[in-house]
BADREN-18694 format. One record per residue (C-alpha): x, y, z; residue number from 0. Coordinates in Angstrom, 3 decimals, padded with zeros to 6 digits. Each point is the difference from the previous one (the first is absolute). Last residue first. Layout:
! BADREN-18694
@px=X | py=Y | pz=Z | k=NUM
...
This chain:
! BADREN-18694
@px=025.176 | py=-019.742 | pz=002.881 | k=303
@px=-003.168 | py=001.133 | pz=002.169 | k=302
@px=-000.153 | py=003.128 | pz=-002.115 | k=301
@px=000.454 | py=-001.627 | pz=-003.479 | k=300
@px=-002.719 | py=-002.661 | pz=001.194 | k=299
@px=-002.296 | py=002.888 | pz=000.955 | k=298
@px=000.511 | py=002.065 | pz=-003.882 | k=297
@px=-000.607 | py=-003.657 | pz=-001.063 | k=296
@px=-003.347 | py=000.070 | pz=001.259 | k=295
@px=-001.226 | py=003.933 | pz=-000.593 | k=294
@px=000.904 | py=-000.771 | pz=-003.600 | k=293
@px=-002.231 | py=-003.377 | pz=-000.316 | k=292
@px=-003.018 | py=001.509 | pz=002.137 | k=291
@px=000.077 | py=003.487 | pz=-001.858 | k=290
@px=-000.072 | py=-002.321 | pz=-003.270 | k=289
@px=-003.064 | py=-002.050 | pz=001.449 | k=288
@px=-001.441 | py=003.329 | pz=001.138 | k=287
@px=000.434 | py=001.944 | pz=-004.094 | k=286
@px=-001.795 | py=-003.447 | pz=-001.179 | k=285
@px=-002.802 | py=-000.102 | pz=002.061 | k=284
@px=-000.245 | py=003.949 | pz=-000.639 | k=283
@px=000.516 | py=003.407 | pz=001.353 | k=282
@px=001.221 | py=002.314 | pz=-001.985 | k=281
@px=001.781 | py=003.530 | pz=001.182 | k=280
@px=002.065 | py=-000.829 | pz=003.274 | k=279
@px=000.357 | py=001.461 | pz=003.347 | k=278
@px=-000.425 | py=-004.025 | pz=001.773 | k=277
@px=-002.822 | py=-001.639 | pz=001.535 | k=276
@px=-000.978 | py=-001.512 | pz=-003.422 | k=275
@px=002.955 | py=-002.403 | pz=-000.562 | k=274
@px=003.168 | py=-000.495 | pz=002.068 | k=273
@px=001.710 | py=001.482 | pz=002.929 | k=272
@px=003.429 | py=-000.319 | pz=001.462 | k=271
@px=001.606 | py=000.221 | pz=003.859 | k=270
@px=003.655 | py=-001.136 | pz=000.439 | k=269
@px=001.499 | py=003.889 | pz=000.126 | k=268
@px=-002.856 | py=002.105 | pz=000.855 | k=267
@px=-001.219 | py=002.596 | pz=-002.627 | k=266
@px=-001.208 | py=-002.068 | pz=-001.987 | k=265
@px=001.131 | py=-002.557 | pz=-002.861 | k=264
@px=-002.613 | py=-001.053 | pz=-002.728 | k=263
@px=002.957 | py=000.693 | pz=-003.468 | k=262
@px=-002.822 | py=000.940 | pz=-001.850 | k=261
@px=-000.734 | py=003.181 | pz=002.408 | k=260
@px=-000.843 | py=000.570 | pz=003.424 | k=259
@px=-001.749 | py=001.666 | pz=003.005 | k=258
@px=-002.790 | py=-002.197 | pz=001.296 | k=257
@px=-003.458 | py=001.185 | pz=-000.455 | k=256
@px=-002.126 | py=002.094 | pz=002.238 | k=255
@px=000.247 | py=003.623 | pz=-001.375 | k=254
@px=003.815 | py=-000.785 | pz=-000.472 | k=253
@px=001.640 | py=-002.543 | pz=002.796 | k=252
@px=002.869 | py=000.524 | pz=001.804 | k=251
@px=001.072 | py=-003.300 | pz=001.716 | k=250
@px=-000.332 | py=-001.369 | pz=003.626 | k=249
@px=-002.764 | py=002.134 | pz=001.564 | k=248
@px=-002.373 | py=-000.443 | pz=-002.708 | k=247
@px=000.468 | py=-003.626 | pz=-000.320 | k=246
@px=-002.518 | py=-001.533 | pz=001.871 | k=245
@px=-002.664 | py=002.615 | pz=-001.907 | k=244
@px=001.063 | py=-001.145 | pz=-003.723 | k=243
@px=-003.207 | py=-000.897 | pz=-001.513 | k=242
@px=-000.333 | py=001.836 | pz=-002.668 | k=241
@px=-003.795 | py=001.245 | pz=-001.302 | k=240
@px=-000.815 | py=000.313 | pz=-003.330 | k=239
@px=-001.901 | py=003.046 | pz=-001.944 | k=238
@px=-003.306 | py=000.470 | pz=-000.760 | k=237
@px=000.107 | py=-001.622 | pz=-003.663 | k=236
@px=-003.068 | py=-002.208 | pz=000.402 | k=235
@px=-001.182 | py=-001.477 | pz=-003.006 | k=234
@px=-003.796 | py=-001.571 | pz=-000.122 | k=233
@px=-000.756 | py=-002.691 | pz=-002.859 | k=232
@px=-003.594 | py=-000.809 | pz=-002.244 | k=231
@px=-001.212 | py=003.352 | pz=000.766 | k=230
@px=-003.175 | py=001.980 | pz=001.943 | k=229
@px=-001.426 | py=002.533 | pz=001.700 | k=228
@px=-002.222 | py=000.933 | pz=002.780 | k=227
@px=-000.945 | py=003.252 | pz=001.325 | k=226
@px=000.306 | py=002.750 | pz=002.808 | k=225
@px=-000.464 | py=003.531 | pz=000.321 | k=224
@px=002.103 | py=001.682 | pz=002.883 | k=223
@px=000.133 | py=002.918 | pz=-002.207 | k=222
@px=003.686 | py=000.937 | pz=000.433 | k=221
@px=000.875 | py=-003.000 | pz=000.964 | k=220
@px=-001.925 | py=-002.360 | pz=-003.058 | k=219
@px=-000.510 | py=-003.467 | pz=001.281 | k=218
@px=000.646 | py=-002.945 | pz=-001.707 | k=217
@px=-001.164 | py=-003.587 | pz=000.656 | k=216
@px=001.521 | py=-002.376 | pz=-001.938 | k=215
@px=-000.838 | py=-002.969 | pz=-002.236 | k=214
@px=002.393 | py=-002.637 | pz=-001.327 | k=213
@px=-001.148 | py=-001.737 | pz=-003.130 | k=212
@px=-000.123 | py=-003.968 | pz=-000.034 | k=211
@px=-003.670 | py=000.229 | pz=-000.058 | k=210
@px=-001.877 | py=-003.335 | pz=001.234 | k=209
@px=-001.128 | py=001.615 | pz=003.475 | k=208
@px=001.211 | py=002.961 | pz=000.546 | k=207
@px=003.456 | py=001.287 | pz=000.877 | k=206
@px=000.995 | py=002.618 | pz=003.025 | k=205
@px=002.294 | py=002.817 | pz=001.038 | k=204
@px=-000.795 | py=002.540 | pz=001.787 | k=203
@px=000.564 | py=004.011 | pz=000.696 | k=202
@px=002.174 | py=000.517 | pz=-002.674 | k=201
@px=001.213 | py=004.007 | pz=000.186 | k=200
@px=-000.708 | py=003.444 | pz=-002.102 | k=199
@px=001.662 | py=003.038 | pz=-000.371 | k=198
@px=000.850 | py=-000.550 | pz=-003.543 | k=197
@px=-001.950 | py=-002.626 | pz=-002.900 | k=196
@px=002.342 | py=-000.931 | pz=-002.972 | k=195
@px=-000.285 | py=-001.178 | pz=-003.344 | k=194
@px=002.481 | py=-001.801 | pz=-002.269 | k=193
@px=-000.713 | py=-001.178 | pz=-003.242 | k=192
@px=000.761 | py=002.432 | pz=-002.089 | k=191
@px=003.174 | py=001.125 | pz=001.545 | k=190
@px=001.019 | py=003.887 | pz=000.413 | k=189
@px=-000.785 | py=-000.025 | pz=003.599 | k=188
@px=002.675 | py=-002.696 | pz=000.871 | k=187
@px=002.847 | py=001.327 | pz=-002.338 | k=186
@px=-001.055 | py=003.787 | pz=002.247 | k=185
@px=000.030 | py=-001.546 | pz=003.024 | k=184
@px=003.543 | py=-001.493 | pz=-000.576 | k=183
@px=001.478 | py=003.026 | pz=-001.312 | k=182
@px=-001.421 | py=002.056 | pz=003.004 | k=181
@px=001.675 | py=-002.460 | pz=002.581 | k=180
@px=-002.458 | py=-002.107 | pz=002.186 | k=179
@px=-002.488 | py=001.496 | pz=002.857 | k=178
@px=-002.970 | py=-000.196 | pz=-002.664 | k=177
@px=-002.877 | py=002.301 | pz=000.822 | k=176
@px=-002.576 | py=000.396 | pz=002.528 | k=175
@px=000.652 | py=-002.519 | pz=002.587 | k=174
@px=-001.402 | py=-003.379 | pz=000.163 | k=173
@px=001.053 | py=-001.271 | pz=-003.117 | k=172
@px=-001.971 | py=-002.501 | pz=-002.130 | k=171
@px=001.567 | py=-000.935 | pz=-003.040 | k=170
@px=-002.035 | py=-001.476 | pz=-003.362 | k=169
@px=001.320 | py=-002.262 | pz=-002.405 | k=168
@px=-001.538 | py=-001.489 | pz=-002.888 | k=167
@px=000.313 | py=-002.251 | pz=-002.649 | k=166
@px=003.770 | py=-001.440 | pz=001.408 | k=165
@px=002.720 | py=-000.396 | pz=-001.876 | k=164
@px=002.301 | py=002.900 | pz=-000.063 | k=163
@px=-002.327 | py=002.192 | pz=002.344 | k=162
@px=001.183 | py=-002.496 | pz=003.215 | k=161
@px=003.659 | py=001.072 | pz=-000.699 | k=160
@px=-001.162 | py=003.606 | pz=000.467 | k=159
@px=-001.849 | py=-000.527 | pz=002.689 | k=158
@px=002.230 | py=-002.004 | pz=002.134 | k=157
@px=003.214 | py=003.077 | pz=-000.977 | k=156
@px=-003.040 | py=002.335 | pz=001.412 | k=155
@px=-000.576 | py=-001.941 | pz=002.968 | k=154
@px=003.819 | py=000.066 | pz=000.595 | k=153
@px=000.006 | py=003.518 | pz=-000.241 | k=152
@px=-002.512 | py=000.745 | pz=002.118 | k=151
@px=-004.019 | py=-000.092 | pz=-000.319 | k=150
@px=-001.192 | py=-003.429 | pz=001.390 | k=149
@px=-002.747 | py=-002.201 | pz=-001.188 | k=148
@px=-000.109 | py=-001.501 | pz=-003.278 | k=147
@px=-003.112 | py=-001.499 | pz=-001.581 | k=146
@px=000.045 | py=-002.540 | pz=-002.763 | k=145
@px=-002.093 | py=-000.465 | pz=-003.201 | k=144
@px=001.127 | py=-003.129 | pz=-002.297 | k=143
@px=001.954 | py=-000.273 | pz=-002.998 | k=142
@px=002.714 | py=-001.222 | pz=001.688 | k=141
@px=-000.743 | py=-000.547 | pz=003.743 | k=140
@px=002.325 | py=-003.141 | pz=000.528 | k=139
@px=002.575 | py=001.795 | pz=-001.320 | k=138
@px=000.387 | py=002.278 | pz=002.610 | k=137
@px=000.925 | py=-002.275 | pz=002.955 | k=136
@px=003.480 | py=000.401 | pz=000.491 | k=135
@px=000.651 | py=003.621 | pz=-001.418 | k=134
@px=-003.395 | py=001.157 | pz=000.695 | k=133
@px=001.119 | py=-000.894 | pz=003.882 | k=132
@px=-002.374 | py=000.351 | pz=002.828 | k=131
@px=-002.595 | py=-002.437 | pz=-000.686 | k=130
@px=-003.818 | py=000.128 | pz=000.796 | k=129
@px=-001.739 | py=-002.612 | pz=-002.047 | k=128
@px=000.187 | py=-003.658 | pz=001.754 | k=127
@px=004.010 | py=000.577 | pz=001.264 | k=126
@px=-001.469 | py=002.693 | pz=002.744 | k=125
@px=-004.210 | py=-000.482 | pz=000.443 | k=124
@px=-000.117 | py=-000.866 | pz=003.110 | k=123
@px=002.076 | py=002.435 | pz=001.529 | k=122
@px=-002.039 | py=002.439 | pz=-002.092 | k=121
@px=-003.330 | py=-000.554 | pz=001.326 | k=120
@px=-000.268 | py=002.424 | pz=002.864 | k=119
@px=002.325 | py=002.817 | pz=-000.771 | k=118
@px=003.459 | py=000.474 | pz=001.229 | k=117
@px=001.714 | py=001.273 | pz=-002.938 | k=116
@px=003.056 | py=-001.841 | pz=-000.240 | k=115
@px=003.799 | py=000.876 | pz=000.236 | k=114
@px=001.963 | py=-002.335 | pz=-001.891 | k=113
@px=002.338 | py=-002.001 | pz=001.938 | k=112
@px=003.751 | py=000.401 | pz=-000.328 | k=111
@px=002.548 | py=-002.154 | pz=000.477 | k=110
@px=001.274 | py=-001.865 | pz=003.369 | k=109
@px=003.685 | py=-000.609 | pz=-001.483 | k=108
@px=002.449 | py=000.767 | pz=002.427 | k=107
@px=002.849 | py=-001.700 | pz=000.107 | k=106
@px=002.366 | py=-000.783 | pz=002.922 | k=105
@px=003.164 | py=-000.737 | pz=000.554 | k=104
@px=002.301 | py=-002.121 | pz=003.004 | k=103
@px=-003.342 | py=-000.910 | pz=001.614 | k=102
@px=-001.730 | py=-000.411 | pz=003.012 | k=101
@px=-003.656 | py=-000.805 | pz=000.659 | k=100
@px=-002.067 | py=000.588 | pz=002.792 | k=99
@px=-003.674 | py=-000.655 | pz=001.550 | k=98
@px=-003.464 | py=-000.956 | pz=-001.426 | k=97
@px=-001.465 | py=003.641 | pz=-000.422 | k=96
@px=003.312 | py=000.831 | pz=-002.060 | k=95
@px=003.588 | py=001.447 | pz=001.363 | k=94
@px=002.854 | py=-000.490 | pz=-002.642 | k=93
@px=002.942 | py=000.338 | pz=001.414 | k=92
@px=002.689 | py=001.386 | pz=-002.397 | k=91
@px=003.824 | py=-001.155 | pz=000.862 | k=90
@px=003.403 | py=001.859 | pz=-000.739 | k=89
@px=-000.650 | py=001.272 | pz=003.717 | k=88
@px=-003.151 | py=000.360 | pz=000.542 | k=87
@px=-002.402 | py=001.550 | pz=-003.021 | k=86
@px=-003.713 | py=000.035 | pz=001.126 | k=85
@px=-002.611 | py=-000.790 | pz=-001.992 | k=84
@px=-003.731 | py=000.506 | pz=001.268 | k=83
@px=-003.517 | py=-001.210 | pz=-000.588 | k=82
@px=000.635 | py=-003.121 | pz=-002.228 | k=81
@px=-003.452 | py=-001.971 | pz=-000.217 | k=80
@px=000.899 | py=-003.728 | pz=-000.274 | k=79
@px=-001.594 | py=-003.123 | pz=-002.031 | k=78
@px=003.282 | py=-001.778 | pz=-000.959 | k=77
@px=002.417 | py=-000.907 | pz=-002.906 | k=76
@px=002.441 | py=-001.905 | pz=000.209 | k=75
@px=002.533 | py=-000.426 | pz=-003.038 | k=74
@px=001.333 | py=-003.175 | pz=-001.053 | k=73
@px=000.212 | py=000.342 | pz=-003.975 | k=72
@px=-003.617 | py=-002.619 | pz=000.077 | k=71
@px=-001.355 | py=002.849 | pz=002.112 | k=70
@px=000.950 | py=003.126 | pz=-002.193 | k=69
@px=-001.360 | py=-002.372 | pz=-003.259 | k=68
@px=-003.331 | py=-000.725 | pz=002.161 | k=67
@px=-000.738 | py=003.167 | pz=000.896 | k=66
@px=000.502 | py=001.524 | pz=-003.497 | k=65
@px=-001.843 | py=-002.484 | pz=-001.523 | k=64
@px=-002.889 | py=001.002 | pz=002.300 | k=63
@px=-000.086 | py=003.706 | pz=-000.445 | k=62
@px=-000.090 | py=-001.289 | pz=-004.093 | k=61
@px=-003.274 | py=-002.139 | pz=000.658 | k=60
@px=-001.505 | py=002.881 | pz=002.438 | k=59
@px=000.871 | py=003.054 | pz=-003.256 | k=58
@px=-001.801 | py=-002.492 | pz=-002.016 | k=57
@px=002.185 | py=-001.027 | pz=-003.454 | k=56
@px=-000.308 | py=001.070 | pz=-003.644 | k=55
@px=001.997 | py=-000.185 | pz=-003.087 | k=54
@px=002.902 | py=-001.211 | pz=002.580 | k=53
@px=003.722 | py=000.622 | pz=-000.625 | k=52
@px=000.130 | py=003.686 | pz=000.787 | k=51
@px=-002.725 | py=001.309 | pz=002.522 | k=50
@px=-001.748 | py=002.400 | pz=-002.264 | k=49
@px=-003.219 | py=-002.256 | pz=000.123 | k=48
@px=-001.012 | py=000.226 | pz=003.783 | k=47
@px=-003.829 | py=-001.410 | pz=000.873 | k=46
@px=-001.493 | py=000.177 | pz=002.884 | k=45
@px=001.945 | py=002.565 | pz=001.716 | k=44
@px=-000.776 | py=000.491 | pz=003.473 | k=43
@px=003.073 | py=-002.434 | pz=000.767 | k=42
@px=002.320 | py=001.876 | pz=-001.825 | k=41
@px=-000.279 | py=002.690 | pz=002.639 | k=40
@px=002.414 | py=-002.182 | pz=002.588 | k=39
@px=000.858 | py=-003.288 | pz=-001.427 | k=38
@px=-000.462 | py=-001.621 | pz=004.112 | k=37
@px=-002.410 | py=001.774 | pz=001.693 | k=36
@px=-000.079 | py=001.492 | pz=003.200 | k=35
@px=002.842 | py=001.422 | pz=002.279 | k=34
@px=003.016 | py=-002.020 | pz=-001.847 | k=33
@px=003.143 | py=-000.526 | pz=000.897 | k=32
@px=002.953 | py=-001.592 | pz=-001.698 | k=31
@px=002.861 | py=-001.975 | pz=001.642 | k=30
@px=003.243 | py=-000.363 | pz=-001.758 | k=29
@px=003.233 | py=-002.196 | pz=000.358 | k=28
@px=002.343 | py=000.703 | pz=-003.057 | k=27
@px=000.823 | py=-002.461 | pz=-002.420 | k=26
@px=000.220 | py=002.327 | pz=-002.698 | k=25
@px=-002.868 | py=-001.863 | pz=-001.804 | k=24
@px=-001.583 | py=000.588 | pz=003.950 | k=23
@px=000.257 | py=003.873 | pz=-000.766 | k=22
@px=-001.400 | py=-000.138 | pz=-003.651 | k=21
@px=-003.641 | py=-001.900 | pz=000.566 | k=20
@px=-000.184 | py=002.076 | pz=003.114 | k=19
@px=000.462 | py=003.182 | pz=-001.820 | k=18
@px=-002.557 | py=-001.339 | pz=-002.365 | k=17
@px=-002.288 | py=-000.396 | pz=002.639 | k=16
@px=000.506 | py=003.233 | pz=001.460 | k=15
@px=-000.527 | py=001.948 | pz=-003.132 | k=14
@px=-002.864 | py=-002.151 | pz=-001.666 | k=13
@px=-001.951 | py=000.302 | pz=003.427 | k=12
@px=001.303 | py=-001.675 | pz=003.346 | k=11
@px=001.048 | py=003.537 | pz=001.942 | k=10
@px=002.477 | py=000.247 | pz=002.988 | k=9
@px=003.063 | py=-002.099 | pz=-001.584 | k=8
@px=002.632 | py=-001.286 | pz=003.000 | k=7
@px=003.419 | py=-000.280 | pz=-001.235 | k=6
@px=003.447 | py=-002.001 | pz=001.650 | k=5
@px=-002.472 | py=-001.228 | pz=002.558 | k=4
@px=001.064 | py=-000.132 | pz=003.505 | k=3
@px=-002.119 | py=-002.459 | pz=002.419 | k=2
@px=-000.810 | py=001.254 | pz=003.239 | k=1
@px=002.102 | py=-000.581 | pz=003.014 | k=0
């Protein structure tokens, strides 16, 4: 008979990790799974500096510390897909592409992955000048000229916190206006230093040889006229992508992401969620860890 863990953790970013971290303090016998990589995002992030208690730290350094504290605590922590959860019982089975896990509760914390363009170029360029958080990764731009691609309310938020400090800022959207709130479009239009190019798309992404500017090929869709610009940092605000699939049929979900507040219970009894794959309004290292603490000790007061 398979092993029965009081928790098993689907998701080994900030969220999962921490949940980890807080589970095995409660002396509670956990097992977290992980599809890919271990930190999650934070791992395209060179560089974090609004992590509290370092001036600066690599998003791969911290995604390390995190595995190693949730190890040293006596979690486990594999390399599984989970494709399905089934409730049996007052069990969960937990079917992945290496076989099955059961568990007395279960937290979901997969996150959220921003949704990329596509283009040859950028993949290799993500963390070395194309970011997707102005909030994160900002600062680094001050004073210099940055390029913004999306058109929605978040990309408007990205623009507006990129005008603070940076020389420059110009949005491409590929449709012909802004899709974001009136109030929003207007703050963004009225700025100085913000300019903006409509129904047009990145083709490309590429660098040259001893620049550090990012160059992109842009084509016009009304005219199908193409050219090539340039900027020290790329922003896309595109929106993000949850990855909550397995879970679909278990728990009500809301336009992809799990259904729940502060308090990260679900709609099923013994199931919780933490950090970016949840309804929620920030998303941040520090707004997952907290996710991961709460969703925790919400699954130790269940299996008490």
């Amino acid at each position: 008979m398979s092993e029965i863990y009081d928790i098993i953790i689907v998701g080994a970013g900030p969220a999962g990790l921490t949940s980890a971290i807080y589970a095995r303090r409660a002396g509670k016998n956990v097992l977290v799974l992980e599809k890919s990589a271990f930190g999650g995002q934070i791992t395209f992030s060179p560089k974090i500096e609004n992590y509290p208690g370092f001036q600066s730290i690599g998003g791969a350094e911290l995604a390390d510390k995190l595995v190693e504290q949730a190890l040293e605590q006596g979690a486990a922590i594999d390399i599984e897909e989970v494709l399905d959860v089934q409730k049996e019982d007052n069990l969960f089975k937990v079917i992945t592409d290496f076989g099955e896990h059961l568990c007395r509760a279960l937290i979901i914390a997969t996150g959220a992955k921003h949704r990329h363009l596509g283009v040859p170029g950028e993949e290799e360029l993500i963390g070395k000048g194309i970011s997707f958080c102005a909030l994160c990764d900002g600062a680094f731009y001050a004073g210099k000229d940055v390029c913004l691609i999306g058109g929605g309310n978040s990309a408007l938020q990205e623009a507006l916190l990129l005008s603070e400090t940076s020389e420059k800022v110009l949005i491409i959207q590929n449709l012909a206006d802004f899709t974001g709130e009136k109030k929003l479009s207007d703050l963004v239009k009225s700025k100085s230093n913000v300019e903006y190019i409509f129904s047009t798309t990145v083709q490309k992404f590429f660098k040259e040889d001893g620049s550090e500017k990012i160059y992109a090929v842009i084509k016009n869709e009304d005219t199908g006229e193409e050219k090539t610009i340039c900027a020290d940092g790329f922003f896309e605000a595109i929106g993000l992508i949850p990855d909550n699939k397995p879970f679909e049929k278990l728990i009500d979900l809301s336009k992809g992401y799990v259904l729940s507040d502060e308090k990260c219970v679900t709609s099923v009894p013994g199931v919780f969620v933490a950090g970016d794959c949840r309804t929620k309004s920030i998303r941040q290292i520090v707004t997952a860890m907290s996710d991961g603490a709460t969703a925790a000790l919400a699954a130790c007061d269940y299996l008490s």
